[in-house]
PyMOL commands that place a pseudoatom at each C-alpha (Angstrom):
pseudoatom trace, name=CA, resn=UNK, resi=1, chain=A, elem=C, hetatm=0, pos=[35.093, 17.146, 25.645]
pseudoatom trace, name=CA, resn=UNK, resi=2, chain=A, elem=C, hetatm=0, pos=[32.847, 14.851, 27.069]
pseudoatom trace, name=CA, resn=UNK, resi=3, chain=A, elem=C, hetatm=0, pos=[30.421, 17.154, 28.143]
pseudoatom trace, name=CA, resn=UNK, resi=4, chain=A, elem=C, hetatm=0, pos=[30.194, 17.995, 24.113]
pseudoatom trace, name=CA, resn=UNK, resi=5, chain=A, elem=C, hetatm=0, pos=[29.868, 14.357, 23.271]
pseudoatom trace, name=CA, resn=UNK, resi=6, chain=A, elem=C, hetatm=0, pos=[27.223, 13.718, 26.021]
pseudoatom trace, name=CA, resn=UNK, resi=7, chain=A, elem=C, hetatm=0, pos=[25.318, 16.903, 24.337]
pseudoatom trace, name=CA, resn=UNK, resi=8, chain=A, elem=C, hetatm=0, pos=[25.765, 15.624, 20.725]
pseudoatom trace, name=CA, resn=UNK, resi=9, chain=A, elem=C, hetatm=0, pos=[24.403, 12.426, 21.606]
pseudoatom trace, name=CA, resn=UNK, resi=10, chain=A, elem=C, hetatm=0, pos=[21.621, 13.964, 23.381]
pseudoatom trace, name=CA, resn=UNK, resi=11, chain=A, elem=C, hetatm=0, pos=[20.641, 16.406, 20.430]
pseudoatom trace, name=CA, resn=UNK, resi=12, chain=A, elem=C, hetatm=0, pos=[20.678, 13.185, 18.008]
pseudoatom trace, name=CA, resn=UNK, resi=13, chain=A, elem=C, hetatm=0, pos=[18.287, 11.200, 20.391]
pseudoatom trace, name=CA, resn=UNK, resi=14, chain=A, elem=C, hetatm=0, pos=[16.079, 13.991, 20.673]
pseudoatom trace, name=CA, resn=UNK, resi=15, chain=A, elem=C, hetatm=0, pos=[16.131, 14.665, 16.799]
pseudoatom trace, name=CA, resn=UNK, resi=16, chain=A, elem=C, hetatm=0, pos=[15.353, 11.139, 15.654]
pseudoatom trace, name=CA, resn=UNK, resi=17, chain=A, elem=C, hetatm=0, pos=[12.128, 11.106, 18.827]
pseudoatom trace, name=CA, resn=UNK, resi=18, chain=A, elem=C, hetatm=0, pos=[10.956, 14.457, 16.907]
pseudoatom trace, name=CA, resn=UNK, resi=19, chain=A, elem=C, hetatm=0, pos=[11.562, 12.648, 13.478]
pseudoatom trace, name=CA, resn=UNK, resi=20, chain=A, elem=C, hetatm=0, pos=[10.015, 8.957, 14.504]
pseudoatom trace, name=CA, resn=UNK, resi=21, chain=A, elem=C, hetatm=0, pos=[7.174, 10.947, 16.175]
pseudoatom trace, name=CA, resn=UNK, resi=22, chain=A, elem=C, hetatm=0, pos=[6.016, 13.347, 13.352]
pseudoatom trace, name=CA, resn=UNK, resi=23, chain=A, elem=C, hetatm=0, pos=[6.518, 10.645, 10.508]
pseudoatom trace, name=CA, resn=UNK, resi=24, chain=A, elem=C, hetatm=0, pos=[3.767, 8.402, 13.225]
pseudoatom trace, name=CA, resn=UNK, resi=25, chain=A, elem=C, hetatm=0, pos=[1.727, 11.140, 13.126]
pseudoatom trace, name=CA, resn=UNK, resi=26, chain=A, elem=C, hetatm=0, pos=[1.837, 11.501, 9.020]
pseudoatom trace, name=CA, resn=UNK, resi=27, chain=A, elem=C, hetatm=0, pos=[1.279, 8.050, 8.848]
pseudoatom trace, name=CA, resn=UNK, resi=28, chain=A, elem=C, hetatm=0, pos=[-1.761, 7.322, 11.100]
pseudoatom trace, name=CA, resn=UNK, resi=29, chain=A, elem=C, hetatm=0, pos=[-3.320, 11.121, 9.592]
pseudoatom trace, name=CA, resn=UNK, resi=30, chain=A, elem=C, hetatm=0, pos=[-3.054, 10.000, 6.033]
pseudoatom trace, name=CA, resn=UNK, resi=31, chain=A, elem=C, hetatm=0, pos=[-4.100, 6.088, 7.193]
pseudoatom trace, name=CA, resn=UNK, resi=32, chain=A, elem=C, hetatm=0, pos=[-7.588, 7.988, 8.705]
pseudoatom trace, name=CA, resn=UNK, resi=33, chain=A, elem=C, hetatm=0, pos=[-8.510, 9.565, 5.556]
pseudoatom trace, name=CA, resn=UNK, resi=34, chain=A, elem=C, hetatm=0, pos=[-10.708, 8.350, 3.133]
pseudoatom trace, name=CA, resn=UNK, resi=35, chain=A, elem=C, hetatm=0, pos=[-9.808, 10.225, -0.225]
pseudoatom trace, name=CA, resn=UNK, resi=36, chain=A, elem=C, hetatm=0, pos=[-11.758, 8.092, -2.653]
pseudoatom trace, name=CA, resn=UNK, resi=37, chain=A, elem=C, hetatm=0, pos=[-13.241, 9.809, -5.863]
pseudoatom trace, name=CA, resn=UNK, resi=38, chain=A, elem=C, hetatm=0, pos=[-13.732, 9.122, -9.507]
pseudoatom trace, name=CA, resn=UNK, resi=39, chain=A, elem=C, hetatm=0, pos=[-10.515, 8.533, -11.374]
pseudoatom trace, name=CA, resn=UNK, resi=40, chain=A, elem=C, hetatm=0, pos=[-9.301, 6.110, -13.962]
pseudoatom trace, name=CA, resn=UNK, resi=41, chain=A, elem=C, hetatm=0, pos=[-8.189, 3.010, -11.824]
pseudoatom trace, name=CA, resn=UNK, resi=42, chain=A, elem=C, hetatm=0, pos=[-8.667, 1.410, -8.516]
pseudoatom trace, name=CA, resn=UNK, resi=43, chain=A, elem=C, hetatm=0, pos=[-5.612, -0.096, -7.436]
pseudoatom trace, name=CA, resn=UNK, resi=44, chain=A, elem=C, hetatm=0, pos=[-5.388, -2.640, -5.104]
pseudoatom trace, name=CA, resn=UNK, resi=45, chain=A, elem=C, hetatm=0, pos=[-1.709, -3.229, -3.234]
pseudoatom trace, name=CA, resn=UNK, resi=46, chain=A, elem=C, hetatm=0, pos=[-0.108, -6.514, -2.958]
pseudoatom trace, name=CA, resn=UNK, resi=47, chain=A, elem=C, hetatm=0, pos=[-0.496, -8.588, 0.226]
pseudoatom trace, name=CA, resn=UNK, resi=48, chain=A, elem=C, hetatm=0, pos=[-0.282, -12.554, 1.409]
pseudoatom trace, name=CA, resn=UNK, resi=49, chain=A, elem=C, hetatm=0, pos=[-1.977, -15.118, -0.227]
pseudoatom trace, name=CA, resn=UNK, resi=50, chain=A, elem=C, hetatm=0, pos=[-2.238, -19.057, 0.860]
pseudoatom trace, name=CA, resn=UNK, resi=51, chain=A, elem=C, hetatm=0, pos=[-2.512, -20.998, -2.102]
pseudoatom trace, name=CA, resn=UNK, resi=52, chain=A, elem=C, hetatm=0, pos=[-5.587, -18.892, -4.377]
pseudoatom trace, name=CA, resn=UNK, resi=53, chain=A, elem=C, hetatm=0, pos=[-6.803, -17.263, -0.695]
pseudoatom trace, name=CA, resn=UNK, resi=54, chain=A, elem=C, hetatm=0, pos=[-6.296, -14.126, 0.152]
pseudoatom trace, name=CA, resn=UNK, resi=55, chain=A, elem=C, hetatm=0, pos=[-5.008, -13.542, 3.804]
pseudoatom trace, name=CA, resn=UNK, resi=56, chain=A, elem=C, hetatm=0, pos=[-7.306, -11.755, 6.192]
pseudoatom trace, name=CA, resn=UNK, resi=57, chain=A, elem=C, hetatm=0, pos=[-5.312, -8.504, 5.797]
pseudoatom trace, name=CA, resn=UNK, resi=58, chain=A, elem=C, hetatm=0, pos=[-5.781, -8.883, 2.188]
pseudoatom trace, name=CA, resn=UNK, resi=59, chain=A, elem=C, hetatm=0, pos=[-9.092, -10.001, 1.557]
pseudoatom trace, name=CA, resn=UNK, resi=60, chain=A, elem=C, hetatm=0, pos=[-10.036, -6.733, 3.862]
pseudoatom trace, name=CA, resn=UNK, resi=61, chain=A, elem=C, hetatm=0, pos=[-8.010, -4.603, 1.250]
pseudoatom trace, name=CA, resn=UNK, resi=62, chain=A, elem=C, hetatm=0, pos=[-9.947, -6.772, -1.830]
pseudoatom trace, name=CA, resn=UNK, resi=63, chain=A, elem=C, hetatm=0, pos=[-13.058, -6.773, -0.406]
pseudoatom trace, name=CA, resn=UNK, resi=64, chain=A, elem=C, hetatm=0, pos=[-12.825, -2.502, -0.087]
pseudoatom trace, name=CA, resn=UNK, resi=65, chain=A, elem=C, hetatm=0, pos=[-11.905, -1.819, -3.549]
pseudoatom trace, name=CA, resn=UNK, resi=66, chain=A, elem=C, hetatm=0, pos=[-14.891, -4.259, -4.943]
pseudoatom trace, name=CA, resn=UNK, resi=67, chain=A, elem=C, hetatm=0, pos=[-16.853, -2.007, -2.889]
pseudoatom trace, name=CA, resn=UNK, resi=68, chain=A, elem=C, hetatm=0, pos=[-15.297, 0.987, -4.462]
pseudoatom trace, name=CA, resn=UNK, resi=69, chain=A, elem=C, hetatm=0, pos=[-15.822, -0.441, -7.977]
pseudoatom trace, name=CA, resn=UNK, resi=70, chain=A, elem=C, hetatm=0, pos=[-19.213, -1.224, -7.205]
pseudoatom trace, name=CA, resn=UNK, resi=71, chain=A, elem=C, hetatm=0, pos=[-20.150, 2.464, -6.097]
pseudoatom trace, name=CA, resn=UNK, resi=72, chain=A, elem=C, hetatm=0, pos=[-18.558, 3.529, -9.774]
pseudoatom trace, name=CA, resn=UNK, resi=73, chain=A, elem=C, hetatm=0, pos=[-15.345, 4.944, -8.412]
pseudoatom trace, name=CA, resn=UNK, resi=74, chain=A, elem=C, hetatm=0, pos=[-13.381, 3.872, -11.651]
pseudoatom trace, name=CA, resn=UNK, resi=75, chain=A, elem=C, hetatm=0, pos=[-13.814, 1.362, -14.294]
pseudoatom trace, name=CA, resn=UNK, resi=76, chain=A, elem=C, hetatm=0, pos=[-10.294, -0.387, -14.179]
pseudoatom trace, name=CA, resn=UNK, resi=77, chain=A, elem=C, hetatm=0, pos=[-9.873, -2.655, -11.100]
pseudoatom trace, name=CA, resn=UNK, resi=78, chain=A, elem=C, hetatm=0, pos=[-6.027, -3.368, -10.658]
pseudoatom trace, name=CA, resn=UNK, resi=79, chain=A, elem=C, hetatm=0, pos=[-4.579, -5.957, -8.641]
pseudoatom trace, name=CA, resn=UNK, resi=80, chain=A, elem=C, hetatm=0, pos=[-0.819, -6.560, -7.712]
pseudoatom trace, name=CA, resn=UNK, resi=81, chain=A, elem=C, hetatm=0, pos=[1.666, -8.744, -6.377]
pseudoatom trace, name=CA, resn=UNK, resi=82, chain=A, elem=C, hetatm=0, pos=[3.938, -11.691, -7.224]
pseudoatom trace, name=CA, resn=UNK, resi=83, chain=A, elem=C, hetatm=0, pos=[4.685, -14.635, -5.411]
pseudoatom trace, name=CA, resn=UNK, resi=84, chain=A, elem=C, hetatm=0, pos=[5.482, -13.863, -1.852]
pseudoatom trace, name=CA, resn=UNK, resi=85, chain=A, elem=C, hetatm=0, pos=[7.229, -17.271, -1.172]
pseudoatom trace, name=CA, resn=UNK, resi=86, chain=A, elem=C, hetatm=0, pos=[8.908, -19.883, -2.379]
pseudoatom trace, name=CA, resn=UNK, resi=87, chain=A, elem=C, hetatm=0, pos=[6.504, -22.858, -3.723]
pseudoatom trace, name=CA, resn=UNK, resi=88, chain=A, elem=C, hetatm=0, pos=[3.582, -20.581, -3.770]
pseudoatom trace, name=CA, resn=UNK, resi=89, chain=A, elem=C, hetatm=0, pos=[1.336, -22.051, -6.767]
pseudoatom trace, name=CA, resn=UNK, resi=90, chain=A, elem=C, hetatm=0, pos=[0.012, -18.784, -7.725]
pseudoatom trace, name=CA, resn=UNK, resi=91, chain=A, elem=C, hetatm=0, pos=[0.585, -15.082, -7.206]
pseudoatom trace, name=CA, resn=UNK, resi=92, chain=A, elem=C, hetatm=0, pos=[-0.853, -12.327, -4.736]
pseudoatom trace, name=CA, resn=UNK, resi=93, chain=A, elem=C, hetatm=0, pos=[-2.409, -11.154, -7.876]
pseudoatom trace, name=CA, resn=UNK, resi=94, chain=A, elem=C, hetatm=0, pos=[-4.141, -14.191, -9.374]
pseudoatom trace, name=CA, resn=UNK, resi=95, chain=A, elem=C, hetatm=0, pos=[-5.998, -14.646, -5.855]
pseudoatom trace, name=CA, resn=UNK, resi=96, chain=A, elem=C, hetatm=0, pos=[-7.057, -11.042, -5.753]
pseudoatom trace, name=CA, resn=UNK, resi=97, chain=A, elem=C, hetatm=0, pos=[-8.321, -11.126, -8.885]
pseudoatom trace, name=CA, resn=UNK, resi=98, chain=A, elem=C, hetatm=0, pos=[-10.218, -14.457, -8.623]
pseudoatom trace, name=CA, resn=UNK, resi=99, chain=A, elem=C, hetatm=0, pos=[-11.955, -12.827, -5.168]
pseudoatom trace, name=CA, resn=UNK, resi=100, chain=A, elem=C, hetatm=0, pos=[-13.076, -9.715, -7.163]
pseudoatom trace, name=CA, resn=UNK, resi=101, chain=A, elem=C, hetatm=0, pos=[-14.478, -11.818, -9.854]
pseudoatom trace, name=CA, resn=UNK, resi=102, chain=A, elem=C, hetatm=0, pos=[-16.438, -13.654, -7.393]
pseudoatom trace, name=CA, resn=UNK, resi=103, chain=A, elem=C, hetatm=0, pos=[-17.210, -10.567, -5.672]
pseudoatom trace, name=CA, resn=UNK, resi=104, chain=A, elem=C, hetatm=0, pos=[-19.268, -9.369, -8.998]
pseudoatom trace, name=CA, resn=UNK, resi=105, chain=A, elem=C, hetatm=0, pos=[-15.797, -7.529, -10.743]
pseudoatom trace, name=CA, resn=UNK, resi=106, chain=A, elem=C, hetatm=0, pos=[-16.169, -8.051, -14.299]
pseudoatom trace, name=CA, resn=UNK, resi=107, chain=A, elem=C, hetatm=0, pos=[-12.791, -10.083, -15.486]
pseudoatom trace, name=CA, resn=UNK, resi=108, chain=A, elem=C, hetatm=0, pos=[-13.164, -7.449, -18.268]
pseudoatom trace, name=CA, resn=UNK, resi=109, chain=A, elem=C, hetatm=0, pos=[-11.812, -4.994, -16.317]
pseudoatom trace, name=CA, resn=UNK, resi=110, chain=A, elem=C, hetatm=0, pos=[-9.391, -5.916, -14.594]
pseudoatom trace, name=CA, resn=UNK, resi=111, chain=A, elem=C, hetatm=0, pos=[-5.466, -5.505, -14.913]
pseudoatom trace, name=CA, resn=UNK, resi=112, chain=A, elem=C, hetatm=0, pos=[-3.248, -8.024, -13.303]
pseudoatom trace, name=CA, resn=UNK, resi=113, chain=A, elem=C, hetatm=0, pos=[0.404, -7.090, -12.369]
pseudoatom trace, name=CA, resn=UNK, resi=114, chain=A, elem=C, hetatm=0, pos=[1.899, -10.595, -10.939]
pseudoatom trace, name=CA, resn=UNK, resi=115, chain=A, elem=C, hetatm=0, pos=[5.495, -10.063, -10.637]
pseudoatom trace, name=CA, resn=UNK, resi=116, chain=A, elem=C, hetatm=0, pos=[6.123, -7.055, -8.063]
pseudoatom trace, name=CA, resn=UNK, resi=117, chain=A, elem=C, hetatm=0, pos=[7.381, -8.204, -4.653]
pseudoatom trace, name=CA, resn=UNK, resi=118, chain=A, elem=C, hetatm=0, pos=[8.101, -5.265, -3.166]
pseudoatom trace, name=CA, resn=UNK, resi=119, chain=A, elem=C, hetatm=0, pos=[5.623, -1.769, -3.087]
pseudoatom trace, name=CA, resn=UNK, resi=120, chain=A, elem=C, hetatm=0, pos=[7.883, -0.179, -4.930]
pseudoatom trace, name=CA, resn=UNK, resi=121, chain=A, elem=C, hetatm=0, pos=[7.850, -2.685, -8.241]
pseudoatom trace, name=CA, resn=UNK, resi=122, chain=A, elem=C, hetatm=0, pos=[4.310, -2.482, -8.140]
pseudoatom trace, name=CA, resn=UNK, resi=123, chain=A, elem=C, hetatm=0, pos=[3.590, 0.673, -8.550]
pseudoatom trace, name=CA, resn=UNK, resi=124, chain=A, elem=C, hetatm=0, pos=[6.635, 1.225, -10.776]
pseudoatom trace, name=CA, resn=UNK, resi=125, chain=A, elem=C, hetatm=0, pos=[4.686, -1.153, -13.038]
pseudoatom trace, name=CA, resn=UNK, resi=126, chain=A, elem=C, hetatm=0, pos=[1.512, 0.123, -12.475]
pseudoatom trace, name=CA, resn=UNK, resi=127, chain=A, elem=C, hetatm=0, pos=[2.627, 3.562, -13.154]
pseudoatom trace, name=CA, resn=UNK, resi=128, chain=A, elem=C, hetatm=0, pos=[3.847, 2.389, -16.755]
pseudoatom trace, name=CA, resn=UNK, resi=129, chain=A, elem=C, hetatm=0, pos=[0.423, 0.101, -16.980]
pseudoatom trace, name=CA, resn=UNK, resi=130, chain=A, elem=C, hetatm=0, pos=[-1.891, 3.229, -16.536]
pseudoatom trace, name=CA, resn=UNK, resi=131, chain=A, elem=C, hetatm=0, pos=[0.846, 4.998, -19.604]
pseudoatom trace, name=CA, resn=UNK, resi=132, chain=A, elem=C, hetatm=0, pos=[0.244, 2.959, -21.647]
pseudoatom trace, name=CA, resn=UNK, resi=133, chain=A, elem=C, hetatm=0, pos=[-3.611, 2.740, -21.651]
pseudoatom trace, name=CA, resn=UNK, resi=134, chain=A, elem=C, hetatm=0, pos=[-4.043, 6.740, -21.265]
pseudoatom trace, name=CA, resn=UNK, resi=135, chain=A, elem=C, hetatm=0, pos=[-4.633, 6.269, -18.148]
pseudoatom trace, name=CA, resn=UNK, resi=136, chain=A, elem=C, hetatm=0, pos=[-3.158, 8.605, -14.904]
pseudoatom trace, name=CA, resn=UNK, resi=137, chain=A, elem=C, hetatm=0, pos=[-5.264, 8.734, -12.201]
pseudoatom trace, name=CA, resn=UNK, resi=138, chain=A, elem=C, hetatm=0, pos=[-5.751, 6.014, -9.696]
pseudoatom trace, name=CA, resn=UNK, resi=139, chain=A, elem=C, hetatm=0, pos=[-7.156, 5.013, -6.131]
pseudoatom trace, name=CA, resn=UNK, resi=140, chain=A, elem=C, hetatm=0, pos=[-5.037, 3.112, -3.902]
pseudoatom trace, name=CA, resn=UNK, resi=141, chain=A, elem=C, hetatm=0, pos=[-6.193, 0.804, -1.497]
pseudoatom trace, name=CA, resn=UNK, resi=142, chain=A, elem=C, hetatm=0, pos=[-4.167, -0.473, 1.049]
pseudoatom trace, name=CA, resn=UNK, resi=143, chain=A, elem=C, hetatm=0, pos=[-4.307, -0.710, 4.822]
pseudoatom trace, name=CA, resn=UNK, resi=144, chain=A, elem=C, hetatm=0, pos=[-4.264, 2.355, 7.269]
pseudoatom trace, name=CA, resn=UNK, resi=145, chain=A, elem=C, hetatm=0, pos=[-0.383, 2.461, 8.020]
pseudoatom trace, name=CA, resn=UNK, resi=146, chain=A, elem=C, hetatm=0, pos=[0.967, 1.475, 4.384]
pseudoatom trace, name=CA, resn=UNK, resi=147, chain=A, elem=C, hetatm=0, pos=[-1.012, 4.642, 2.612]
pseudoatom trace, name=CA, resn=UNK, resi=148, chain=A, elem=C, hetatm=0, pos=[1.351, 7.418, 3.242]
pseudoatom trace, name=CA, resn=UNK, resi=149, chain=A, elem=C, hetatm=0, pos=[4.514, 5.358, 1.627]
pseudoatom trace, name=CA, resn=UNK, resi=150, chain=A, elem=C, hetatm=0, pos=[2.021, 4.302, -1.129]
pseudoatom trace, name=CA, resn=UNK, resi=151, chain=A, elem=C, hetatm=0, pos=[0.773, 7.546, -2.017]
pseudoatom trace, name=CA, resn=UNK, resi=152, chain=A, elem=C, hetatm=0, pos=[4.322, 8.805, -1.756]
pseudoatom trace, name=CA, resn=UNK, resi=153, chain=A, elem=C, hetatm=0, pos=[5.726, 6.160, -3.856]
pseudoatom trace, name=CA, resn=UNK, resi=154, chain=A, elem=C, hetatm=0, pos=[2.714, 6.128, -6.696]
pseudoatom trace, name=CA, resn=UNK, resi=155, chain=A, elem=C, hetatm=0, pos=[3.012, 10.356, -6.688]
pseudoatom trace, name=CA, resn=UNK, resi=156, chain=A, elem=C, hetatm=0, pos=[6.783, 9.597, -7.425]
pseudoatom trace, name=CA, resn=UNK, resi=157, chain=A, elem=C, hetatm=0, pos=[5.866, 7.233, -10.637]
pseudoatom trace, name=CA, resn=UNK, resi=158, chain=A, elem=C, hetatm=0, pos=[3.968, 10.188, -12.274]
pseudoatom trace, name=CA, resn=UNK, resi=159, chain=A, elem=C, hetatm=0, pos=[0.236, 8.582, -11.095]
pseudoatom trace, name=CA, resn=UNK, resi=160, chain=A, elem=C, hetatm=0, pos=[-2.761, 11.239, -9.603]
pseudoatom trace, name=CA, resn=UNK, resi=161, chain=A, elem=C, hetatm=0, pos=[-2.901, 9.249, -6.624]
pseudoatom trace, name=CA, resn=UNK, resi=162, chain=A, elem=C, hetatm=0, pos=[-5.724, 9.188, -3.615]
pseudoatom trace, name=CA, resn=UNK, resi=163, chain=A, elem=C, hetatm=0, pos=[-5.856, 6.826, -0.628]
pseudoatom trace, name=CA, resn=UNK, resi=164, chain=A, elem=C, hetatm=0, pos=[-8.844, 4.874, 0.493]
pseudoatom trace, name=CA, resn=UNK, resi=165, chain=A, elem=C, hetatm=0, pos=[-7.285, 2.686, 3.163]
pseudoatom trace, name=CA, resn=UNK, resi=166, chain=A, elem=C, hetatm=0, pos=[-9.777, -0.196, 4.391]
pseudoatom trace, name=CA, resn=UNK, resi=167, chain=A, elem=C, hetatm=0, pos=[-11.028, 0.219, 7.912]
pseudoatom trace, name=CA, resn=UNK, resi=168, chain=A, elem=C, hetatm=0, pos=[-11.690, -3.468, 8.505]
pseudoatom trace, name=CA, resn=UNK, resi=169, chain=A, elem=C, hetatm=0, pos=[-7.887, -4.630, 8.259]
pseudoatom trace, name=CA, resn=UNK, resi=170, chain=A, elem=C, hetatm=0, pos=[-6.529, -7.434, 10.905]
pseudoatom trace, name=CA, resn=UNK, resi=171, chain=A, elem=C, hetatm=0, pos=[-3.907, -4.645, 11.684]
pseudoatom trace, name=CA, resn=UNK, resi=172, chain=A, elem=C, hetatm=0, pos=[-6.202, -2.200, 12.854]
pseudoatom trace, name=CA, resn=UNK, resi=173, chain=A, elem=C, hetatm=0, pos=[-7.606, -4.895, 15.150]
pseudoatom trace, name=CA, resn=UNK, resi=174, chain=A, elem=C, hetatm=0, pos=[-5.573, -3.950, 18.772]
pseudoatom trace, name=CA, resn=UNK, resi=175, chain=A, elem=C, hetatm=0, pos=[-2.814, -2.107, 19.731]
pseudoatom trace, name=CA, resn=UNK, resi=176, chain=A, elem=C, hetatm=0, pos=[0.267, -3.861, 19.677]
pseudoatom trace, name=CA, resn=UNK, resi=177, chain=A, elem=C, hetatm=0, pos=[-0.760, -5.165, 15.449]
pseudoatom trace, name=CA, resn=UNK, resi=178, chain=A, elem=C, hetatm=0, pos=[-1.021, -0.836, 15.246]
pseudoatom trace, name=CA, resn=UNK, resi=179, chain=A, elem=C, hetatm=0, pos=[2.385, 0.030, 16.804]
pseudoatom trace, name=CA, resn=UNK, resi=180, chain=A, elem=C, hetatm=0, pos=[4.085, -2.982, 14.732]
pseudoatom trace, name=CA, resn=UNK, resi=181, chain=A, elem=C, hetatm=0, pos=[2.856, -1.925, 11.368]
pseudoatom trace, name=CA, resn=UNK, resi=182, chain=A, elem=C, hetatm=0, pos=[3.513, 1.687, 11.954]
pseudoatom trace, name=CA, resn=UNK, resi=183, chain=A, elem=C, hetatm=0, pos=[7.212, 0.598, 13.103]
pseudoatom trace, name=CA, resn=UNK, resi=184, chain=A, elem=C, hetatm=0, pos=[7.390, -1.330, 9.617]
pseudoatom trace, name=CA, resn=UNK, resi=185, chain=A, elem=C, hetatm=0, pos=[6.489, 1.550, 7.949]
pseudoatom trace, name=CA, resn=UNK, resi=186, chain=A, elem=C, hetatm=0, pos=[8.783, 3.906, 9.307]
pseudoatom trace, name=CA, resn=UNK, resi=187, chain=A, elem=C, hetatm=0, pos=[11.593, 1.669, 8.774]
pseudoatom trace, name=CA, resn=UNK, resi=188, chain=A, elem=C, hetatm=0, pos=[10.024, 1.648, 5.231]
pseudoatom trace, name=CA, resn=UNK, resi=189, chain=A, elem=C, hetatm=0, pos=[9.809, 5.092, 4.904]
pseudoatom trace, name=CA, resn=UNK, resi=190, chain=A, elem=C, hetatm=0, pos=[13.524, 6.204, 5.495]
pseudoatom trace, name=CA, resn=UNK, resi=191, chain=A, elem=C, hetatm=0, pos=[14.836, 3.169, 3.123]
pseudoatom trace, name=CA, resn=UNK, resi=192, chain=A, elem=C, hetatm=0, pos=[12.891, 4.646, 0.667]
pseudoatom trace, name=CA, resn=UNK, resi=193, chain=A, elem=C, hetatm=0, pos=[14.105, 8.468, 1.694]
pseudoatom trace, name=CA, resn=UNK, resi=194, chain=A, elem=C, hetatm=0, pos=[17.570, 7.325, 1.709]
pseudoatom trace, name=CA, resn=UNK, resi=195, chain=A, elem=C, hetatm=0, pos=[18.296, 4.327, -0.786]
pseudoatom trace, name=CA, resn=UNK, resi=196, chain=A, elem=C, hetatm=0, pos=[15.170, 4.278, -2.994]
pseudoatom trace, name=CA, resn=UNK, resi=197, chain=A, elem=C, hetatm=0, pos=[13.903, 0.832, -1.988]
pseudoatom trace, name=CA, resn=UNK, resi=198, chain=A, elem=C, hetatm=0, pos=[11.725, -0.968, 0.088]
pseudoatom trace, name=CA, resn=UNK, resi=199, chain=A, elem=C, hetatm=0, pos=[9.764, -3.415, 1.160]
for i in range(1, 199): cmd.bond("trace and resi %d" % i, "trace and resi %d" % (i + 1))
show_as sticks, trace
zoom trace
């Protein structure tokens, strides 16, 4: 009997290093591909903000799609996120929007979604935002490791969705920023697989 056990347990551990290792390998393929082309919307995902400035990671993931809008990728510039924390004075949102004015992004057109916390709620609302205006295709930025559960996620919420992920992201900076965001987004991954949430 033991023998059987010691064989089950074995054929789990070797399942879930098969699993873990081809779900690294979808996420760092998608995070190297660059699948930007004209479509309705640039949409850019939700990160940290510190009172109206964007974080490193997400000025990196700001300063992309300006870039993008710039070389006429879309005419709608979307930015997301709530309030990460408690006491913040503005949202993710409102500071990604006040870089990509500054930045040469006409206010005109741009589409704020400021109450998401998760990636998930914002491209639930999103999804509905684009309905609403006719709209279905979009470009999501985001860094390397977050694109496949993005593209997965925005796909499931009825939007034509391509990745551009930023190359100059803190996370892509050295090794052991890499292997903790791709461990994140595993864990992501499979709560989204198996309950339908997420961070």
């Amino acid at each position: 009997m033991w023998r059987d056990v010691i064989r089950l347990a074995l054929a789990g551990i070797i399942g879930s290093l098969v699993v873990i290792g081809y779900t690294t390998y979808r996420i760092w393929d998608q995070g190297g591909r660059d699948e930007a082309r004209n479509a309705d919307a640039i949409v850019v995902l939700g990160a940290a903000q510190y009172n109206g400035t964007p974080s490193p990671l997400f000025e990196a993931r700001i300063s992309h799609a300006v870039q993008l809008y710039e070389n006429g990728i879309a005419g709608i510039f979307v930015v997301t996120g709530g309030k990460g924390r408690p006491g913040d004075i503005t949202t993710e949102a409102r500071a990604a929007r006040d870089y990509a004015v500054a930045h040469g992004v006409p206010a005109s057109a741009i589409l704020i979604e400021d109450q998401s916390r998760t990636t998930l709620e914002q491209l639930r609302t999103v999804g509905q935002m684009l309905r609403d205006r006719g709209l279905h295709s979009a470009v999501l930025v985001s860094d390397r490791t977050h694109m496949l559960r993005s593209l997965r996620i925005a796909r499931d919420q009825g939007i034509e969705a391509y990745g551009s992920p930023t190359t100059t992201s803190p996370t892509a900076s050295n090794i052991p920023d890499q292997i903790e965001a791709t461990g994140h987004e595993i864990g992501a991954l499979a709560l989204y697989f198996i309950a339908g949430t997420g961070p």
